[in-house]
N, C-alpha and C positions, 0 to 999 in steps of 0.2 A: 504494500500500500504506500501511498504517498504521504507526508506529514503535513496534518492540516495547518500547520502554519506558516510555512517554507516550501513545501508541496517537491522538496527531495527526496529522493525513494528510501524507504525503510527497510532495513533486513529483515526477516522476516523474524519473529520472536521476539524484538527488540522494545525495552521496555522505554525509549529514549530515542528522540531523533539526532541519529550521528550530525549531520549539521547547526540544528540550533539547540537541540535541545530540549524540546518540547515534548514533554510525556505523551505518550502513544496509549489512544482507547485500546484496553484489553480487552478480548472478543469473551464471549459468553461459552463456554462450551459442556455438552448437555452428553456425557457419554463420550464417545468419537466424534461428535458433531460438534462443527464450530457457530454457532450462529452468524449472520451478516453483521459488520460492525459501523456504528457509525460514524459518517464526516461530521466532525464534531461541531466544525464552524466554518463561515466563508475563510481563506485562507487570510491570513492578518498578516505576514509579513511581504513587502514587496517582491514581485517576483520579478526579477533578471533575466534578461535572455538578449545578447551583443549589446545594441544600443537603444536598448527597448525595457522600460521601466512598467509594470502591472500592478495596479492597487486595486482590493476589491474592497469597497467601499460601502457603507449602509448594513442594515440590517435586514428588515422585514422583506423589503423590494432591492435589492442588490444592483450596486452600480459597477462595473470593471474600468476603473478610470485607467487613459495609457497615454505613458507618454514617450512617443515616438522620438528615435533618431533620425538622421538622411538618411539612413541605411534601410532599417528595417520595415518592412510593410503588412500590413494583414487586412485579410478580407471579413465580409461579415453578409450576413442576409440583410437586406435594403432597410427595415423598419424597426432596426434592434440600434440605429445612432440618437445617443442623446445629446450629448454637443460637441464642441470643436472650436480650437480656435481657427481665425478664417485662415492662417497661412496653411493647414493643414489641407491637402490636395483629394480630394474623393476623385475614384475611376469605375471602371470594372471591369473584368476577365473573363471569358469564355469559359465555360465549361465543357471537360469530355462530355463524350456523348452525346453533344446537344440536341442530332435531330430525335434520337429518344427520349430525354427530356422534355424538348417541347410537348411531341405527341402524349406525354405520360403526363403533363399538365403541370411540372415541374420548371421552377428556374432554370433558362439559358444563360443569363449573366448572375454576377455576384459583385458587390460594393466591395472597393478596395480601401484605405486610408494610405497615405503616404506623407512622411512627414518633414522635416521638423514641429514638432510642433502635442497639443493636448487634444483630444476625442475621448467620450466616454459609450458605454454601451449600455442596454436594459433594456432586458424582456416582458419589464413593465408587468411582472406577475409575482408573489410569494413566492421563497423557494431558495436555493441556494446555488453558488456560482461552485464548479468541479472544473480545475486544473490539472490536464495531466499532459506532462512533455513527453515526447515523442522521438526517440531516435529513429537513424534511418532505417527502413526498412520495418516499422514501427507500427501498424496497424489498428485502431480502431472502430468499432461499428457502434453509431449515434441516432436513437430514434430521429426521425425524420422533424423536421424543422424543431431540433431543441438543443442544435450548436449557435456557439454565440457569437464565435469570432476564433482565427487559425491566422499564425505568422503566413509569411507566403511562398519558407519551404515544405509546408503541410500540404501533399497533393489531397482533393477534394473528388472523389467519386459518389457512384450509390450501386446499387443495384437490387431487384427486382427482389421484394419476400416470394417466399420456394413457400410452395404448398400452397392447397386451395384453402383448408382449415385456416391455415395463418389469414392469410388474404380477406377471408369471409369472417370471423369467428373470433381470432385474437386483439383484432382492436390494434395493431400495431401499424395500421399503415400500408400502403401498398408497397412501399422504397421504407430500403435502410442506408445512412448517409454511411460512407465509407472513408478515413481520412487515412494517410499514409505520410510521416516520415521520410522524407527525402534529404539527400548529403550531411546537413548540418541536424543538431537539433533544433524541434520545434515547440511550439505551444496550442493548445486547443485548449479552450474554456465553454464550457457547457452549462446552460440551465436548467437544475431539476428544481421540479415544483414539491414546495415543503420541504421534505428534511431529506437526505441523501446518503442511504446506507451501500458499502461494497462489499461483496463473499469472494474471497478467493477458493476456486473449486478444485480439488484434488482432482488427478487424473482417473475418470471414469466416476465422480461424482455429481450428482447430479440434486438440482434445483428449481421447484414449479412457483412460479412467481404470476402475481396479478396480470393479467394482458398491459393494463394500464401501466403497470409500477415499475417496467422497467425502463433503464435510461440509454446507458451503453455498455459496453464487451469488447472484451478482447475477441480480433477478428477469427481468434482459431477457437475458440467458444461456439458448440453447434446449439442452435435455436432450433426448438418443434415446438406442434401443442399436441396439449394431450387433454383429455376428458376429462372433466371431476370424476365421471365413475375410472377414466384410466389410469389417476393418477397416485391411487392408492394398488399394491399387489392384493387386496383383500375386495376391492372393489365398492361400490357402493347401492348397485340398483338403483331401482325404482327410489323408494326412498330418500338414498343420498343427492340423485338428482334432484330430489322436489327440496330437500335441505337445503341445497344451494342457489335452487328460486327464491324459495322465504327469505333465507338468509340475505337476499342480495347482494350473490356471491358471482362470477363469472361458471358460465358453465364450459369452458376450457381454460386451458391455463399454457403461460408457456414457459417451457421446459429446456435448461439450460446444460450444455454436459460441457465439464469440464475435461481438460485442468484449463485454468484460466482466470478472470477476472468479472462478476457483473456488479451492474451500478445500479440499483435500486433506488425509485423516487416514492417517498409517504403520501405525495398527493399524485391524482389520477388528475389529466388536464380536461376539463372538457370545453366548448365555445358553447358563450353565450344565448341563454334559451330564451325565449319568452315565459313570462310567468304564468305558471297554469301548466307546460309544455309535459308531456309525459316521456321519462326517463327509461331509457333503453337500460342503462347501468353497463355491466361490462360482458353479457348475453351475446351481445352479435355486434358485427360490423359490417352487415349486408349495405343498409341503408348510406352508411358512411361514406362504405365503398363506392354505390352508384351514385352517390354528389360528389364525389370528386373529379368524378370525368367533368358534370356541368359547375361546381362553383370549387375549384382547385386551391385551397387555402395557401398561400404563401408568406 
């Protein structure tokens, strides 16, 4: 894991972060299980990277204040800039893949910054900012529109969720954002909504988490869903489906196989209902699905 105040990587067992020194949350462990542990806080000390200064700022709505060298650059999705001073240069860049992009109702371009100079960012929602650097050849997979901003050696992909279950059922989106580590190290900072726990998963363990709740993964992390009645070896029937109706509980879940890293978010995002509007909850993504061919949320 990374240390949430310096966001340097921690040895694993470590009851202290070898860089600054900041005590390390101890995971909870229940038998041979370790429970997901959590980001304790937005990271509090400034984060470095060449000539690029990173302050995560604010509490409840989190600001990623940055202040740009000549050198350094970073992109972001169009409606996550909060200000800027004016010598600070906005562009944008091409994205692979673009004629599948388009058709898939996805951004062809992306906001860049360039500087000398102050910009800040926000998702303008509860929740907390997750920094994690990136070496080259570095991989990973970020629910779809909930990155915030990536230097501009972090190459930027997606590709297509595998499975009809996933697609209809988990609630995760039709695209998973893909980023990658190229020559130098990089920077990606992400927003999860509420509080932000991470499980590192042994090789061949495995993890059923809310459709909603998760955030991002390491890219060698394999994703499925599985049933409430699959995701127990005892099963649940009749019955434990109808548990998971009452309960308003998701009737799949998806399922994480390690060894690896997931990012777990405590609040599930939804857009804005009308009042009165009746709540899908996290049941299906049929409906989801077929509005985003006609009103494609960016």
């Amino acid at each position: 894991m990374n240390c949430p105040s310096c966001q340097a990587r921690i040895p694993d067992q470590s009851r202290f972060c070898p860089n600054c020194g900041a005590p390390v949350a101890q995971a909870t462990t229940v038998g041979t299980y370790t429970e997901p542990e959590p980001e304790l806080d937005n990271p509090k000390e400034p984060i470095t990277l060449g000539d690029m200064t990173v302050r995560i700022e604010g509490e409840l709505v989190p600001v990623v204040d940055v202040e740009l060298g000549a050198q350094q650059t970073v992109y972001f999705e169009h409606h996550t800039i909060l200000w800027k001073q004016p010598n600070v240069t906005l562009g944008f860049m091409g994205l692979q893949n673009a004629a599948k992009r388009f058709f898939a109702g996805l951004q062809i371009f992306i906001s860049t910054a360039q500087g000398p100079g102050n910009v800040s960012f926000s998702r303008e929602a509860p929740g907390q900012i997750v920094a994690l650097r990136l070496q080259p050849g570095q991989a990973i997979d970020v629910r779809e529109h909930q990155f915030l901003l990536a230097t501009g050696n972090v190459d930027y992909n997606f590709y297509w969720q595998q499975g009809l279950a996933n697609v209809l059922f988990a609630r995760t989106g039709l695209f998973i954002d893909r980023f990658t580590g190229t020559g130098s190290e990089g920077l990606l900072l992400l927003h999860g909504y509420g509080n932000v726990f991470e499980k590192t998963l042994a090789a061949g363990e495995m993890l059923d988490v809310e459709p909603g709740g998760w955030l991002w993964k390491d890219a060698n992390v394999r994703m499925d869903t599985v049933s409430v009645l699959q995701s127990s070896g005892r099963g649940g029937g009749l019955l434990g489906a109808l548990g998971a109706m009452v309960g308003g509980a998701s009737l799949v879940l998806n399922r994480f196989y390690g060894p690896g890293r997931v990012g777990i978010q405590s609040m599930t995002y939804h857009e804005p209902q009308y009042e009165g509007a009746s709540q899908t909850g996290g049941s299906s993504n049929v409906g989801n699905v077929i509005n985003s061919f006609f009103n494609p949320r960016q």
